[in-house]
C-alpha positions as CSV (number, residue, x, y, z in Angstrom):
1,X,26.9,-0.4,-10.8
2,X,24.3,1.1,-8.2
3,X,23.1,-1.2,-6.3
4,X,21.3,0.3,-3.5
5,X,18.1,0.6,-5.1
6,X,17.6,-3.0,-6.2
7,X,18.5,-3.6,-2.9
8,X,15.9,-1.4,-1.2
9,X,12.9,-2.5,-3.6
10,X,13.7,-5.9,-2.7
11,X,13.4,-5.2,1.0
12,X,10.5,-3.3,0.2
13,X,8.6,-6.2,-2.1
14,X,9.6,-8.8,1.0
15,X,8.1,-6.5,3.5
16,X,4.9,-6.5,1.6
17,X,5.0,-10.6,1.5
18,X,4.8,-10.4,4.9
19,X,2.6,-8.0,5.7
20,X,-0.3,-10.4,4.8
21,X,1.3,-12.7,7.5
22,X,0.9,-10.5,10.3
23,X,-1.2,-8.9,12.6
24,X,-1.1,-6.0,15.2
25,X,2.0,-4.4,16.1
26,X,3.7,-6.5,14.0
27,X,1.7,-5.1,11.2
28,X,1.9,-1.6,11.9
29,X,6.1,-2.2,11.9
30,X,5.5,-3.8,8.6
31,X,3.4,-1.1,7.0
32,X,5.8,1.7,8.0
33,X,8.6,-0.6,7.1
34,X,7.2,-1.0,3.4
35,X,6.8,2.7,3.2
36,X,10.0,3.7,4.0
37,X,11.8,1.3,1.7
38,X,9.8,1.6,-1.0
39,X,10.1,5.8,-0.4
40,X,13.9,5.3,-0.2
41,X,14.4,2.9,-3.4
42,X,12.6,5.6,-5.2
43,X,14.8,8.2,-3.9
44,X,18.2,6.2,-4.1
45,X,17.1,5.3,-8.1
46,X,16.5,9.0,-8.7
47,X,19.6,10.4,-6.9
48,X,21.7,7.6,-9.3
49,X,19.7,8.8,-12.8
50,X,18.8,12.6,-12.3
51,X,21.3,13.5,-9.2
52,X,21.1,15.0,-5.8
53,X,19.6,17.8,-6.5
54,X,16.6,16.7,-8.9
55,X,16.0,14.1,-5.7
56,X,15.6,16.5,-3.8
57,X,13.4,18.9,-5.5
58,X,11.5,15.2,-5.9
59,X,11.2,14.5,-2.3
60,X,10.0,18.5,-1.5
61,X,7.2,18.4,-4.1
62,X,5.7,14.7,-3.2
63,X,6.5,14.7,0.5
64,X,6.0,18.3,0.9
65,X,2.7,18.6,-1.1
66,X,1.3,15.6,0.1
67,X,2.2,16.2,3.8
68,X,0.2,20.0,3.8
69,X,-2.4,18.7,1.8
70,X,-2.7,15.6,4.9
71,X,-2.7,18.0,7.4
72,X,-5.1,20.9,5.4
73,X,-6.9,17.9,4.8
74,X,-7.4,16.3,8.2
75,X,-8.1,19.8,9.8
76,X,-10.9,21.0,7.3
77,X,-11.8,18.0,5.5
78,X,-10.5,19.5,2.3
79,X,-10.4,18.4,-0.3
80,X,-10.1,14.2,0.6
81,X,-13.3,14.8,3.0
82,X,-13.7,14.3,6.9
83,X,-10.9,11.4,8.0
84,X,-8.8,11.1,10.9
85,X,-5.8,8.8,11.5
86,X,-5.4,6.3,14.5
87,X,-2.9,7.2,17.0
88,X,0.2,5.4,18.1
89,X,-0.1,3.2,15.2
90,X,2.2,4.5,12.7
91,X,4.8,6.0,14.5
92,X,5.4,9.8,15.2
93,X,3.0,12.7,14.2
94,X,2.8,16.5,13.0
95,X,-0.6,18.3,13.0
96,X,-2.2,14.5,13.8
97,X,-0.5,13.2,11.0
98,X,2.1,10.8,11.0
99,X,5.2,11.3,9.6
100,X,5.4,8.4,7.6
101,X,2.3,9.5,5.5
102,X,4.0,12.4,3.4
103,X,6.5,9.1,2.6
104,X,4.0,7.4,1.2
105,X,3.0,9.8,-1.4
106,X,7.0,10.1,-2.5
107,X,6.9,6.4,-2.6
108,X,3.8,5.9,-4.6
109,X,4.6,8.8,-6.9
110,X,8.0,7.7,-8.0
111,X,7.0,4.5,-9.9
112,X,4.1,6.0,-11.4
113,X,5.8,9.2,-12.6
114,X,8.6,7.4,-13.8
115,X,6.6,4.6,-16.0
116,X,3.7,8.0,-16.7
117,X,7.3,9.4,-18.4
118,X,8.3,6.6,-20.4
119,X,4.8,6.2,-21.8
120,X,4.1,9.8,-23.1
121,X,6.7,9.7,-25.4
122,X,7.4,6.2,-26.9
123,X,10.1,5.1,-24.1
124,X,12.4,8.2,-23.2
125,X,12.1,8.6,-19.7
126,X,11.2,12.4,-19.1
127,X,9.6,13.9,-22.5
128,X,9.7,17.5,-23.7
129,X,7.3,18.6,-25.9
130,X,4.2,20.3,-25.0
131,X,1.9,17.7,-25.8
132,X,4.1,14.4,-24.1
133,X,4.1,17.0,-20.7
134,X,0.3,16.8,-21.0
135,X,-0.1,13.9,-21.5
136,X,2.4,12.5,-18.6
137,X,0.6,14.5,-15.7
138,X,-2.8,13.1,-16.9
139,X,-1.3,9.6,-16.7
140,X,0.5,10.3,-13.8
141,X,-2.9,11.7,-12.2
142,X,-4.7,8.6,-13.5
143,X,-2.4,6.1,-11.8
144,X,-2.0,7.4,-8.6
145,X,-5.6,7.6,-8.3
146,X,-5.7,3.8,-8.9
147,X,-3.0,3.0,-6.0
148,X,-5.1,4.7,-3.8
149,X,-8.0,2.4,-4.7
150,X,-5.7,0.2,-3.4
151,X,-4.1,2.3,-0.6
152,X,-7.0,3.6,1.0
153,X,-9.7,0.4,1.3
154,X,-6.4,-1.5,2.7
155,X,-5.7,1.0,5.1
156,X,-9.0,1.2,6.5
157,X,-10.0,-2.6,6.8
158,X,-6.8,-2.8,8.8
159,X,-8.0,0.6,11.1
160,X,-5.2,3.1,10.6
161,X,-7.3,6.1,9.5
162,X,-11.2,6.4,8.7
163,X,-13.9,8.9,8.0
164,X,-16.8,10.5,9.1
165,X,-19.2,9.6,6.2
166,X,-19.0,7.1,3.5
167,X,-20.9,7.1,0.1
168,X,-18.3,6.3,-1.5
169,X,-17.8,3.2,-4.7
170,X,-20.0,-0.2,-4.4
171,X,-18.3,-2.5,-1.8
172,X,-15.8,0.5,-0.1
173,X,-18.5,2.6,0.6
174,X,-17.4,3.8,4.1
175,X,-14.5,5.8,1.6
176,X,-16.4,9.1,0.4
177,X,-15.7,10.0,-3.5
178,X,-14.6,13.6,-2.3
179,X,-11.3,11.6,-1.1
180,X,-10.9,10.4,-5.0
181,X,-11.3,13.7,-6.3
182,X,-8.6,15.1,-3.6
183,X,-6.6,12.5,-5.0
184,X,-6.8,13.9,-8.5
185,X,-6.4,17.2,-7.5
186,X,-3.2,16.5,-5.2
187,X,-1.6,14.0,-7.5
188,X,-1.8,16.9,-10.6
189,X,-0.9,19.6,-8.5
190,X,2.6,16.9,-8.0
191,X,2.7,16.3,-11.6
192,X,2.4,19.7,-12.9
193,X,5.2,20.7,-10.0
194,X,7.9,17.3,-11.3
195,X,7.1,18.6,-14.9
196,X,8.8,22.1,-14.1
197,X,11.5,20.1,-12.5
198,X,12.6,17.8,-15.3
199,X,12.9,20.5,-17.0
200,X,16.1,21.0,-15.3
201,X,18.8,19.1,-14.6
202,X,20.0,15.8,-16.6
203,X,19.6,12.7,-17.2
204,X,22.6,9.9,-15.9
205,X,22.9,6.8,-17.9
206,X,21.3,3.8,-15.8
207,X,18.5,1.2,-16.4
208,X,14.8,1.0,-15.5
209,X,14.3,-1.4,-13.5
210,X,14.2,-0.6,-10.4
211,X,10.6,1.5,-11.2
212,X,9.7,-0.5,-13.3
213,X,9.6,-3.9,-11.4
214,X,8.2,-1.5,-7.9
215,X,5.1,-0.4,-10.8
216,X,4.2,-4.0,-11.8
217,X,4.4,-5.3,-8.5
218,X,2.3,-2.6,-7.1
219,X,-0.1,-2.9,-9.7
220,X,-0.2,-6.8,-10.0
221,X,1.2,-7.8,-6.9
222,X,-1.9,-5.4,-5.2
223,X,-4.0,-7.0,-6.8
224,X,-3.9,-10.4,-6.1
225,X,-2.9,-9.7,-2.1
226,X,-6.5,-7.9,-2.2
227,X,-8.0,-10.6,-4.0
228,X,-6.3,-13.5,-2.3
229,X,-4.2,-12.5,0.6
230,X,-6.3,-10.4,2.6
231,X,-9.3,-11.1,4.4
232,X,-11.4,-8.2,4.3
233,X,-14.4,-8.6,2.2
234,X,-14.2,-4.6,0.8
235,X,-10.5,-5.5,-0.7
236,X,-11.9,-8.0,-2.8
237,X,-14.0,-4.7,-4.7
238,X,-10.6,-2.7,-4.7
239,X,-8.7,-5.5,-6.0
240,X,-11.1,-5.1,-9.2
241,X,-11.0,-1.1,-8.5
242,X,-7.2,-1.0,-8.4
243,X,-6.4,-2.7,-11.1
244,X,-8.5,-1.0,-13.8
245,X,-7.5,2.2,-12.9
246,X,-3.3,1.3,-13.0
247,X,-4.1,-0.6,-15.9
248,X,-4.0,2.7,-18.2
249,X,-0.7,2.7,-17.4
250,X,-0.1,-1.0,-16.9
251,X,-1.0,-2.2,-19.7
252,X,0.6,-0.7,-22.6
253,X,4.1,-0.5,-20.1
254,X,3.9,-4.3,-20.9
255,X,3.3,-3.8,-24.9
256,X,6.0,-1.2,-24.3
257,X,8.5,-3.5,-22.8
258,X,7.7,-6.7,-25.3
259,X,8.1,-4.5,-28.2
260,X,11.4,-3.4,-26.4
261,X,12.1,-7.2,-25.8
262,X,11.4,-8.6,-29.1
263,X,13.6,-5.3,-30.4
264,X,16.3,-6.6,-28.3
265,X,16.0,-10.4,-29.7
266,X,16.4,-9.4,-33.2
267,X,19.5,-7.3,-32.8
C-alpha cells in the first residue's frame, strides 16, 4: 500500500493546525508549507491512481493555467481585477508572482476535481458520458469558487496580496467581485482542460481517501478556523461565504458516502 499520500495530507492538515498559532515569519513558513504538502498529496494520490503521466498532464493544466492567468492577471488586472502580491513573503517570484501560488491552484483543484468526479456520476471517480462531463466541470467550477471565498479573505487579513479597489461581497468588501468571476472563468477553463485528460489514460485500483478527507477538511475544517480560529473580523463573513458555496459539493459527498457506508454494513 501507498502510503505517501496519507502521509503528506497529514503533514498538510497539521500545518494548517498551526497556522492559527502563529504569526509573522513563522506564518509565512507555515502558509507555504501547507501549500506545498497539500499540492504534493494531491499529486503523490494521482501518480498512485491515474499514473505518471496523467499527474503530470494534472500538474501542467492547474499549475500551468493558474500560474499565466496570476501573472496575465497581476499585469493587466484581467480577469481577477487590480491586486498585487507582498514581497519577500512567500518565497521566490516570476513576473511578481511567487512560485508557490501556481501550487496552490494544483492543490486546491485536486480535491475538488476529484470529489466534482465522483459526484457526476453516482460514485465512479472520472465519468464518461456527455452529460456526467458537464456536469463535473460545473461542480468543479462551483467549488473552487467557494475555497477561494475562503482563500482569498484569509490571505488578505493576514497581508500577502491586496487590491486596488474593493466593492466586493458584504463584510470582504476590500475583495472586488471581478476576482470571483476570474475565478469561474479560470477554474472552468481547468476543468474543461482535466476533462480532455481523463479521457486518457486509466484508472489504478486504490481508495479515496486521501481526497476525500483533504475536501472535508477544507470545507469544514475552513470553516470553523474562519469562524473561530482566526481573528479577523472579515473571516467570520467568509466562513458563512465558504461554506455555502463548497456545500454543493459537500453535502451530498456526505449522503454519498453514508449511503456507501450503510451499503457496506449490510453486506
Amino acid at each position: 500500500m501507498n502510503r505517501l499520500p496519507a502521509v503528506l495530507a497529514g503533514g498538510a492538515i497539521a500545518a494548517q493546525i498551526a497556522y492559527p498559532l502563529t504569526t509573522g515569519q513563522a506564518r509565512d513558513v507555515v502558509t507555504v508549507a501547507v501549500v506545498t504538502l497539500l499540492a504534493a498529496a494531491g499529486l503523490a494520490h494521482a501518480a498512485a491512481r491515474r499514473g505518471l503521466a496523467w499527474t503530470a498532464g494534472f500538474f501542467v493544466i492547474t499549475a500551468g493555467v493558474g500560474f499565466a492567468s496570476e501573472v496575465v492577471g497581476t499585469a493587466t488586472g484581467y480577469p481577477y481585477g487590480c491586486y498585487a502580491y507582498a514581497t519577500d513573503r512567500l518565497g521566490p517570484a516570476l513576473f511578481d508572482v511567487p512560485l508557490v501560488v501556481p501550487l496552490a491552484w494544483t492543490a486546491g483543484m485536486y480535491p475538488v476535481w476529484y470529489v466534482a468526479s465522483l459526484l457526476a456520476r453516482g460514485g465512479m471517480p472520472w465519468p464518461g458520458g456527455n452529460r456526467e462531463r458537464v456536469t463535473r466541470i460545473a461542480l468543479t467550477t462551483v467549488g473552487m469558487v467557494g475555497w477561494d471565498l475562503y482563500l482569498d479573505p484569509q490571505m488578505v487579513s493576514d497581508g500577502q496580496w491586496s487590491w486596488c479597489n474593493g466593492g466586493g461581497l458584504p463584510g470582504i468588501e476590500q475583495i472586488p467581485l471581478t476576482n470571483y468571476l476570474g475565478w469561474v472563468l479560470v477554474a472552468t477553463l481547468m476543468a474543461v482542460g482535466l476533462d480532455l485528460l481523463d479521457r486518457t489514460g486509466r484508472v489504478h485500483p486504490g481508495n479515496d481517501t486521501v481526497p476525500l478527507v483533504l475536501f472535508l477538511w477544507t470545507w469544514l475544517g475552513s470553516a470553523l478556523a474562519h469562524g473561530v480560529l482566526l481573528s479577523a473580523p472579515e473571516l467570520r463573513y467568509s466562513a458563512v461565504y465558504g461554506f455555502a458555496v463548497m456545500s454543493v459539493l459537500g453535502v451530498p459527498l456526505l449522503w454519498s458516502l453514508r449511503r456507501r457506508a450503510g451499503a457496506g454494513a449490510r453486506v
